[in-house]
N, C-alpha and C positions, 0 to 999 in steps of 0.2 A: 569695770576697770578697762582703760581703752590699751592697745597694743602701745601705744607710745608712752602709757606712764610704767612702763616695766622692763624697758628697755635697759634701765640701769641691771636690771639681774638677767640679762640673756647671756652670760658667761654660764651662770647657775645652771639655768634652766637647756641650756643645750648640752651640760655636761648629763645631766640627767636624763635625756631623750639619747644620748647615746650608749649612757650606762645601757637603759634601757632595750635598749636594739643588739648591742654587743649580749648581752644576757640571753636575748631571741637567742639572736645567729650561734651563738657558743653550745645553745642545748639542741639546737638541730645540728652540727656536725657529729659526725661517724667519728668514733672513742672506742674501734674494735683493737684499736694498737695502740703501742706502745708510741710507731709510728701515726698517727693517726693524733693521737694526744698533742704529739710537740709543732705538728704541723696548723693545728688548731691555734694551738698558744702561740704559734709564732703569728697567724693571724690578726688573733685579738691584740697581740702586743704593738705591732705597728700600728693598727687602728686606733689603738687607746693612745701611742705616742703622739700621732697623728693628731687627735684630736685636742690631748695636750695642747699641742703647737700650736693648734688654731684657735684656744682658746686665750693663749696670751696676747695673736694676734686681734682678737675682740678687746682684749682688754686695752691694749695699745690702741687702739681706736675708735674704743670707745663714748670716749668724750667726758669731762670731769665736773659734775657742777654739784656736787653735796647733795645728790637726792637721795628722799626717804622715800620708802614704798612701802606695800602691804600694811597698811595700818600703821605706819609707826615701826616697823617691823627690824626692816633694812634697810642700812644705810649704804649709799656707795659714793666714796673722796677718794679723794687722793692717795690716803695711807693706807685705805682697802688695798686697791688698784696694788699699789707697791709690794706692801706683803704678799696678796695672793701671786702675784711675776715671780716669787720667790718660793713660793711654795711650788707653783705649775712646775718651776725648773729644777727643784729638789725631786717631784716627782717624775718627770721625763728622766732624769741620771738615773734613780733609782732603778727604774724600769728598764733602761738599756744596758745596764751593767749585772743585771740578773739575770739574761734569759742563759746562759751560757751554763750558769748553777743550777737553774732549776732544771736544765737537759740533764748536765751530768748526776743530778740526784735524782733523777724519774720521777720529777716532782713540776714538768711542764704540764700545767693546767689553764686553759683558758679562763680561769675565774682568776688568777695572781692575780694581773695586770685591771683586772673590773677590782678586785677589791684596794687596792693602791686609789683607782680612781674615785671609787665612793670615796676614801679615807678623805681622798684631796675636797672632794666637794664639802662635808662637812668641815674640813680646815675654812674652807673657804665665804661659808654660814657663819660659821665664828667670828671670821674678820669682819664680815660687815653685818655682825649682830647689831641690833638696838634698841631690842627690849631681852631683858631675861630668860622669857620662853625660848626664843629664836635661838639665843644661847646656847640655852642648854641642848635642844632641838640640834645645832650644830656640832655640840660637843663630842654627846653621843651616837651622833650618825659616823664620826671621825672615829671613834674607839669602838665601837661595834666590830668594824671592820681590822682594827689592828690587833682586837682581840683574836681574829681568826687568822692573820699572817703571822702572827705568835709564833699559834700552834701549825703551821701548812705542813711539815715536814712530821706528817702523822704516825710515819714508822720510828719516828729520834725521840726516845725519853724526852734529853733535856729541852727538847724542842715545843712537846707536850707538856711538859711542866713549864716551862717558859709564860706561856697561852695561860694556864691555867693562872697562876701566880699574878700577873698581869689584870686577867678578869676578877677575878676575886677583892684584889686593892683596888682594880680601876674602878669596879662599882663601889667600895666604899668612901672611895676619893669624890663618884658623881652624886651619892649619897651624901655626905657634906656640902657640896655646891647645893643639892636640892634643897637642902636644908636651909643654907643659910640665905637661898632666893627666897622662899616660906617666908623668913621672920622680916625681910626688907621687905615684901609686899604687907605682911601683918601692920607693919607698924604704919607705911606711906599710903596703902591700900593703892598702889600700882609698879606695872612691871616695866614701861617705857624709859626708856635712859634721859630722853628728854625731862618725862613729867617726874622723875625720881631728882634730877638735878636742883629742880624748884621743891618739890616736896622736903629733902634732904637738908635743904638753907633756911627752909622755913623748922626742921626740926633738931635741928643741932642745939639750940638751947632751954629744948622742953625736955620731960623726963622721959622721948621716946630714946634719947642720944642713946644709949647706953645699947639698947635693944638691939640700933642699930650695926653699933659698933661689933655688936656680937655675929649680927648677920654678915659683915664685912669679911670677918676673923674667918667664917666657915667658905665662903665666897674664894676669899683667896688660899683656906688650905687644898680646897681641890684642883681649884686651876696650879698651883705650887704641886702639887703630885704632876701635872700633867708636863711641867717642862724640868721635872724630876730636880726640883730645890730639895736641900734640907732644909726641914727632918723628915721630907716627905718622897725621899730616893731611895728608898729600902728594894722597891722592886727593879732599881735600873742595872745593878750587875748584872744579874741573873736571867733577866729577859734578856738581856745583850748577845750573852756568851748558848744561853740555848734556843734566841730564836737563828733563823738562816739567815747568814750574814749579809745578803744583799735588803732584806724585811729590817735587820738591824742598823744596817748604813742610814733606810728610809724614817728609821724612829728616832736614829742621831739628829738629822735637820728639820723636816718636817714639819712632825706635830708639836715641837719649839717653837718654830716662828709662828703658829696657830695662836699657842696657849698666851704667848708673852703678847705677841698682838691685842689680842683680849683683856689681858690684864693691864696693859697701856690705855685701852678702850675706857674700859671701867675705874679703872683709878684716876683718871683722867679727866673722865665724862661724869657722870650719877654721884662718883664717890670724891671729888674736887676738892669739896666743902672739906673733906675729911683727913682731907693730907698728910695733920699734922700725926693723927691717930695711925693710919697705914703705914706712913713712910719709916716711924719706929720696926714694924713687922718687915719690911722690905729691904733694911738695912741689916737687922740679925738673918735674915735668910741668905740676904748675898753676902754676908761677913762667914758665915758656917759651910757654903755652901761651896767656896772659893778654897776656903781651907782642906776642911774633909774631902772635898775630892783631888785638891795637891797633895795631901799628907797619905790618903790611902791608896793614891796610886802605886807607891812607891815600891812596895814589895810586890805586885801583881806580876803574875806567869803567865797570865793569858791575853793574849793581844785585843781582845775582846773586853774583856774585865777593867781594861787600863784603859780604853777607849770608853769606857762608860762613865768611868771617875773622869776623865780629862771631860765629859760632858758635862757632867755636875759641875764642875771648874768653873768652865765658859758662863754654863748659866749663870752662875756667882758675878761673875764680870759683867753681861748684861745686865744685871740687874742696878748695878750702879749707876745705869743709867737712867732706869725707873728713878730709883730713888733720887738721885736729881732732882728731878719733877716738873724739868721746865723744855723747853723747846729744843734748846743745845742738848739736853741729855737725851730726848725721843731721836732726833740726826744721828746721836752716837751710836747709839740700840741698832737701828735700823743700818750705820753701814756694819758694824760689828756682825750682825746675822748676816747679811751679804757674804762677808769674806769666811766666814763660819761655815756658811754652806760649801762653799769652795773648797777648803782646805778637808773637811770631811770625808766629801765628798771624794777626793783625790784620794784620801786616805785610803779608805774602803774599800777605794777600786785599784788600790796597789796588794792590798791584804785578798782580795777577791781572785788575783792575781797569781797569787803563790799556791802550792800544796806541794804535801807532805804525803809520802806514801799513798799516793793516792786519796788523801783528805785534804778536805780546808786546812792552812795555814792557821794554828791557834796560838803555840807556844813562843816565845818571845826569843828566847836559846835557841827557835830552827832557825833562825834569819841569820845565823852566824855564818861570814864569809860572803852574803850574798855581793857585797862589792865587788868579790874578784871575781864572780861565776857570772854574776847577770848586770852587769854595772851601768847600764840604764833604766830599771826598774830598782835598783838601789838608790839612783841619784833623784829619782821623781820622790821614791820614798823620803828619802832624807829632807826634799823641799816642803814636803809637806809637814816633817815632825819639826822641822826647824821653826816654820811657820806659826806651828802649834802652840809653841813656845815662845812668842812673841819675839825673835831674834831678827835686826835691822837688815836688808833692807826689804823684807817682806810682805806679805799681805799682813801676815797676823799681826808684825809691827803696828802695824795703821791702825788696825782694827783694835787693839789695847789702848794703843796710844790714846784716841780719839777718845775712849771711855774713859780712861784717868784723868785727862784733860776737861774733860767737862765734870766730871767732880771735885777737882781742883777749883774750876772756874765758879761752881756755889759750894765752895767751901768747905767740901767733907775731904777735909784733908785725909785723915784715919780709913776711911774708904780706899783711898786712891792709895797710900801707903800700905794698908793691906793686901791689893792687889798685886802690887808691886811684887811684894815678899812673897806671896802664894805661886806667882809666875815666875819668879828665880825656885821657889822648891819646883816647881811643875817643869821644869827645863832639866832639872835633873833624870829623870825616869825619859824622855825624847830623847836627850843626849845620851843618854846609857845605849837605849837601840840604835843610835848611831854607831856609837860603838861596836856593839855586837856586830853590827851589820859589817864593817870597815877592817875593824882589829883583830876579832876573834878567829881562831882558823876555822877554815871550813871544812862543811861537814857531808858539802853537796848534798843534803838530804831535800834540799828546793826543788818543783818541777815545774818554773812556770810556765803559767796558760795564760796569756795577754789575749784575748778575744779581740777580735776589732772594735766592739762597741764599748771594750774598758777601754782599749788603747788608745782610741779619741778622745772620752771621757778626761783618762789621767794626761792626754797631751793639753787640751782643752785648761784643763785648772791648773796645773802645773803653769803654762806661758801666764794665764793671770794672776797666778799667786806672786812669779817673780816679777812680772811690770805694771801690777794695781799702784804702786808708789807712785811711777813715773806718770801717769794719767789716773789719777783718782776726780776727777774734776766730775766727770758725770755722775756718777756713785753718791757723793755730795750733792749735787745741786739736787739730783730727786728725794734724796733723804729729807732733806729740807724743804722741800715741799710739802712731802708728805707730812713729816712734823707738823708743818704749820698746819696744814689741815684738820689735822689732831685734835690742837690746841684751842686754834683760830677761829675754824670750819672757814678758814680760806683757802 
């Protein structure tokens, strides 16, 4: 294999020659302190931001022509390129708005910011999987690693239970993918997305159909664990609220745009033929998954807990746009995760922001008053749950709108009405914390710490969340690119 046919994965592969180097250099620095610890981690933290950045910077100029590599292996288009810009930038926020938390909990270690990074490379194996091994191969290298930012915060129960709860389902979650990869090679006798596409159309009307449909069914309940759909979010409370909240912000964005990528991949790509058969299971996932996460927000105390149900939500809404199934619906997907990260993103790093007697911000009743005590980290706050709530003229306006509109556009009315109703209940519990925030009296029990690296962060999505409206034209045009390349392989 010459240097030039592999050019498409040098994003990959330099992330991984720096994991690698960063892992050196991290076990040869002096860990006699306390001191000594955060100066290390603040090392590897820039390095790995660092490198971050210049990986996007590959990716931007890279150059885009649909090439497979490795055997079949990998692919890299258009709609790679774009998810991973989205993943890279999920995880550089991530990273810059935690070093500040892991000081203050004596929890700076130069391995955080390496395991952020592996997670990213496997998100990023994912994206431009194109056969099933590589798949899974990426799946696992991404949760291996999140299984262990779970539990980082080794002295905190619920933090170690978190980790644990996590690993436990997430293997039987990659346990059902493994599975139902098994009975799609049984039946076509290959793992390539290409030669499974032809194999697939030539077997839809013999008696393997059925087989196959089964291996489909387990296919998608794993990846559906992984961007925590119902019925398969049982573990996204609980991970939420006891892992540490900057590891929690990174599993809000993240390994979503990973898993739904994939599942656009493959239902898309290999599973086409089958449409009529998935898109039944795609539609009761985001009809359940829209609801239960607006309906059980509603009584939650924990700001954590409510931000995990508003995740379930969202997924529900993206999905409407799988279900779609056509090119309008993959542009809506894709800006909808754009403005998702943003608004998340913002979110976490306003919550990241606050404490309470000297702890993380959790309970929903401290923020009472914050408007008249700190009424610039109240008003970022508010932009964001406003947002959240799809309220005009917003980012997250856009980013619903565009999803009911393309379900409108192929006809699932019930979808788009659905949504509609679930994002008026889900406006209620946003607006309640407004209120607390605004109305309630205070109780000054807030102390915030706005670190310089949240305070860019939340200046940063805050200015896009309120003028993505006014200029959304770029945001669009790549979406649609990448769609197409999807669909096209244009």
């Amino acid at each position: 294999m010459s240097l030039m046919s592999i050019i498409p994965a040098f994003p990959e592969l330099f992330l991984t020659l720096i994991i690698l180097i960063l892992l050196i250099f991290g076990v040869f620095q002096k860990e006699d302190t306390s001191d000594d610890q955060i100066r290390a981690a603040k090392i590897t933290t820039w390095l790995t931001t660092a490198s971050l950045i210049f990986t996007i910077f590959m990716l931007l100029n890279l150059g885009v022509n649909n090439s497979i590599i490795f055997s079949g292996m990998f692919i890299n288009d258009s709609f790679s390129i774009f998810c991973k810009i989205l993943i890279l930038g999920s995880g550089i926020s991530s990273i810059i708005i935690s070093r500040d938390f892991l000081e203050r909990h004596s929890i700076a270690k130069f391995e955080y910011p390496i395991l952020i990074m592996f997670s990213i490379l496997g998100m990023m194996v994912m994206v431009s999987a194109n056969d099933l091994i590589s798949m899974y191969l990426g799946l696992e290298m991404q949760s291996l690693s999140l299984y262990i930012l779970a539990a980082f915060r080794r002295d905190d129960e619920r933090s170690v239970e978190a980790g644990l709860k996590y690993f436990v389902l997430g293997a039987l979650a990659s346990g059902m993918l493994l599975y139902g990869s098994s009975l799609i090679y049984g039946f076509t006798g290959t793992t390539n997305f290409q030669n499974l596409t032809e194999s697939l159309t030539l077997a839809i009307n013999t008696d393997t159909h059925l087989g196959l449909i089964l291996g489909l069914v387990f296919i998608l309940s794993g990846l559906c664990f992984k961007i925590s759909a119902v019925p398969f979010h049982m573990w996204t409370p609980d991970v939420y609220e006891g892992a540490p909240t900057p590891v929690t912000a990174f599993f809000s964005v993240a390994p979503k745009i990973a898993a739904l990528a994939l599942i656009m991949r493959i239902m898309f790509g290999p599973f086409g033929g089958l449409q009529a058969e998935w898109n039944q299971i795609i539609i009761f996932i985001s009809i359940a998954s829209m609801l239960v996460g607006a309906l059980a927000a509603i009584n939650q105390k924990n700001i954590k807990r409510l931000m995990a149900y508003s995740s379930i939500s969202h997924t529900g809404y993206a999905l409407i746009g799988v279900a779609v199934g056509t090119e309008v619906g993959v542009q809506s997907v894709l800006v909808f995760l754009t403005i998702y990260i943003v608004m998340n993103i913002g979110t976490f790093s306003c919550i990241l922001s606050m404490r309470v007697k000297d702890k993380m911000l959790e309970n929903i009743n401290d923020l009472a008053g914050l408007g008249e005590t700190h009424p610039k980290l109240a008003l970022s706050f508010t932009i964001f749950l406003f947002s959240l709530a799809g309220i005009p003229p917003l980012a997250g306006f856009a980013g619903k709108f565009v999803i009911f509109m393309g379900a409108i556009s192929a006809k699932f009315y019930v979808l788009a009405i659905i949504g509609v109703l679930s994002s008026v209940i889900s406006a209620f519990y946003y607006l309640r914390i407004v209120k607390i925030i605004y109305f309630d009296p205070s109780n000054e029990n807030i102390e915030p710490n706005i670190e310089r690296g949240i305070g860019i962060v939340v200046t940063i999505s805050a200015i896009v969340t309120v003028l993505f409206l006014f200029y959304p034209t770029p945001i669009f045009t790549h979406a649609s690119i990448a769609a197409a390349s999807l669909l096209n392989g244009s």
